[in-house]
C-alpha positions, 0 to 999 in steps of 0.5 A: 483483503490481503491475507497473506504476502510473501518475499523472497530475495529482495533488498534485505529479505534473503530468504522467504519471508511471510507476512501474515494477517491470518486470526488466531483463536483469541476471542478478544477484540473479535471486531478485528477479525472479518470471517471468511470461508476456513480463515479469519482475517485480521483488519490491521497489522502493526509491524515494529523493529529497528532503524534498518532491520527492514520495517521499510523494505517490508512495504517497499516490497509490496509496493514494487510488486504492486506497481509491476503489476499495475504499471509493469516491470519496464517503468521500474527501477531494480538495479540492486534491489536483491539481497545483496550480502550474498554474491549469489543472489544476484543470480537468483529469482525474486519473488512476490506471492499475494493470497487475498480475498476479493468479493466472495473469493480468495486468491493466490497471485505471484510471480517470479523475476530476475532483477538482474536481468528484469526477467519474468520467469515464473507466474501463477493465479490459484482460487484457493478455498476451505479444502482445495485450491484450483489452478486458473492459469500458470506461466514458465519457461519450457524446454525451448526457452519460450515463456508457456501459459498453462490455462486449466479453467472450462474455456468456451469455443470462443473464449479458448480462442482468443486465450491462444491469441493472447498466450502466442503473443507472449511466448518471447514476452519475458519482460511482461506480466501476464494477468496485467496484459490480459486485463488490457485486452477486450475481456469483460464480455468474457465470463471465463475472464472474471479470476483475471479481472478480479485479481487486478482490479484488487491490486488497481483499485484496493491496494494504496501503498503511502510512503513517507515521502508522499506528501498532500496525496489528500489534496487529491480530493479537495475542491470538486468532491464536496464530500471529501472536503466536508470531510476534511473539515470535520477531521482537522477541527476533530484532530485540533490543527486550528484549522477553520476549514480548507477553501479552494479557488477556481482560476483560469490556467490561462491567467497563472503567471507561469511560462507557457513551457510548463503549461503545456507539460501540466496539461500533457501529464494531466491525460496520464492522471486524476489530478496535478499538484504543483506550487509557485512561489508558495502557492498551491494548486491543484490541476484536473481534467473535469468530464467535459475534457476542460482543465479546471485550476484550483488554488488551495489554502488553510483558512485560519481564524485570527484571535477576533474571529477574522479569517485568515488564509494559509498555504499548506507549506505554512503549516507543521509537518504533523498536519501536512502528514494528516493530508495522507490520513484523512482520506485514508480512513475516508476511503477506508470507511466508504468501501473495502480498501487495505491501505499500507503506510510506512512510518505512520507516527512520522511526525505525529503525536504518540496520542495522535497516532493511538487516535488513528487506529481507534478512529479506524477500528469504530469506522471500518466497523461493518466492512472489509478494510484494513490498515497495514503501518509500520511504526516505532511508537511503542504507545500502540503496544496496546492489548486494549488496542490491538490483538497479540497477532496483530502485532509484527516485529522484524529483525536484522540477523546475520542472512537478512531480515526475519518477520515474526508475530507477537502472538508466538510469545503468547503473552497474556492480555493484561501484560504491558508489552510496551515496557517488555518490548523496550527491555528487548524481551522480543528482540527488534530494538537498536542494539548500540556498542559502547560509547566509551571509544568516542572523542569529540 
């Protein structure tokens, strides 16, 4: 579970800025709150505010961190991704700080880095607890301008010796993450190494960051997971898209009519990832290298039934923007449901019903019932500022000021449950909404 994240000096974030799912004492909606050793944590967030205040940047951040720490540094690109509006920060260290919870432990994991000149500087690993926190690893620059790693857990003879291997290695390695190349190495016959892999399975495998220009990541599922498709099935007649079902046929890669140029890119991205998803002339397929290393094609349609009842096939380009949206949502909350996932998504209402949007939540709050998962949106739907849906500190706004964007809770106004914080929010009482200038100097 993600505790708590921090920012600082990133796109507009200027100064250091804390996202927080940390409970406080309310003791309603208390199945929103998963109990842990010393801290409560909350299963969802809510965050509000105006077109460019920094909603997006928020979820931008986390998802820059995660894939340098998944992917590295060298894959991304951060030209001007620091707080631009002052001269000096291009200068200045960006950094990440993730507490989290995974299994029975808790952790603190960040790193800091200069965009500028895409330039680890700083990272560290903590197991914090109820009363103390123990440091397992700490990496900075020394004197000499080598990049030292500080380990400060019990090493075996054994263990300690490769540890001094792979920390020789990165004496010059500014451009690499530390936790993410020691779990490239051969450590799980380590015991020593259970805090380093923990830490980034958390971020590999329970992280999942949905943009808004992600599209069909659903589709991922479709075909050779029965469950999910029967899933699928079960959300599209529930939700009322007038889809019957989603059907998918197997074809041979050999017999689709594209040139043999594209083929061969497909079957070498293939090796990279789970599944491919492509479209000719409408169409869409799905591309996966099965177990036995064959590639199995499958083309995916909307079966729709016409007024007597006969089936009728739609590609999922036919269909509205609101129900290409739910391809995103629906294994979301599958995945959410079967195991203990954070799922973050930026602009969760786009294109999607107010009514649609509130059903998602409820949907999530009745099938994550007895695990660990949450679900982090960004939103400008005020019909989710809900005291019947939500806690007052589950619900998050943030503000451009005049030195960057600022992140704070609602539960600081302490409104009392019964109020309408909808109507309250729109009037401005807590600030993030467009402020517009008078129109009266426009012309036409």
């Amino acid at each position: 579970m993600l505790i708590r994240f921090n920012v600082e000096n990133f796109l507009s974030f200027n100064q250091l800025a804390e996202f927080s799912l940390i409970a406080n004492k309310e003791r309603r909606l208390s199945t929103h709150v998963v109990k842990g050793e010393g801290v409560n944590i909350l299963k969802t967030g809510v965050i509000y505010g105006a077109n460019a205040s920094g909603k997006s940047n928020l979820v931008k951040a986390i998802d820059f961190s995660r894939k340098a720490i998944i992917k590295g540094i060298q894959t991304l690109t951060h030209t001007n991704c620091h707080y631009r509006l002052d001269s000096q920060n291009i200068h200045k260290p960006t950094t990440f700080n993730y507490e989290i919870k995974t299994g029975n432990k808790y952790y603190s994991y960040g790193f800091a880095i200069k965009l500028n000149e895409s330039k680890i500087i700083e990272e560290w690993l903590f197991e914090i607890g109820k009363k103390k926190e123990k440091k397992i690893f700490e990496r900075y620059i020394n004197n000499k301008g080598n990049h030292e790693i500080k380990i400060d857990i019990k090493l075996s003879k054994d263990a300690e010796k490769r540890f001094d291997v792979y920390r020789a290695d990165f004496q010059k390695s500014d451009k690499l993450l530390f936790l993410s190349e020691i779990n490239r190495k051969s450590i799980d016959d380590l015991p020593e190494a259970a805090d380093f892999i923990n830490t980034y399975q958390w971020f590999a495998q329970k992280l999942t960051v949905l943009l808004p220009d992600s599209k069909f990541a659903g589709l991922n599922f479709i075909g050779d997971d029965n469950e999910m498709s029967t899933t699928f099935n079960k959300f599209l007649s529930v939700f009322n898209t007038g889809i019957n079902k989603i059907i998918s046929k197997e074809i041979d890669l050999d017999k689709l009519d594209i040139p043999n140029k594209v083929k061969l890119k497909l079957t070498e991205n293939i090796k990279k990832t789970e599944v491919i998803l492509f479209e000719i002339e409408g169409n869409t397929y799905s591309l996966r290298l099965n177990k036995n290393n064959e590639y199995k094609v499958k083309k995916i349609g909307l079966e729709h039934l016409s007024e007597k009842g006969k089936p009728i096939v739609f590609d999922i380009e036919n269909e509205s923007d609101g129900t290409q949206r739910l391809f995103d949502f629906i294994p979301a909350l599958h995945q959410l449901s079967k195991t203990n996932a954070v799922f973050i998504i930026d602009e969760l209402d786009r294109s999607l019903h107010s009514r649609l949007s509130y059903a998602i939540f409820e949907l999530f709050f009745k099938l994550t019932a007895n695990n660990e998962s949450q679900l982090i949106a960004t939103t400008h739907e005020a019909l989710l500022l809900d005291l019947d849906l939500l806690r007052r500190d589950e619900i998050w706004f943030v503000e451009k000021e005049q030195n960057g964007s600022k992140l704070f809770s609602l539960d600081q106004f302490q409104e009392r449950s019964d109020k309408v914080v909808s109507k309250s929010y729109l009037l401005g009482r807590y600030g993030a909404i467009p402020i517009f200038k008078s129109f009266n100097n426009i012309e036409l």
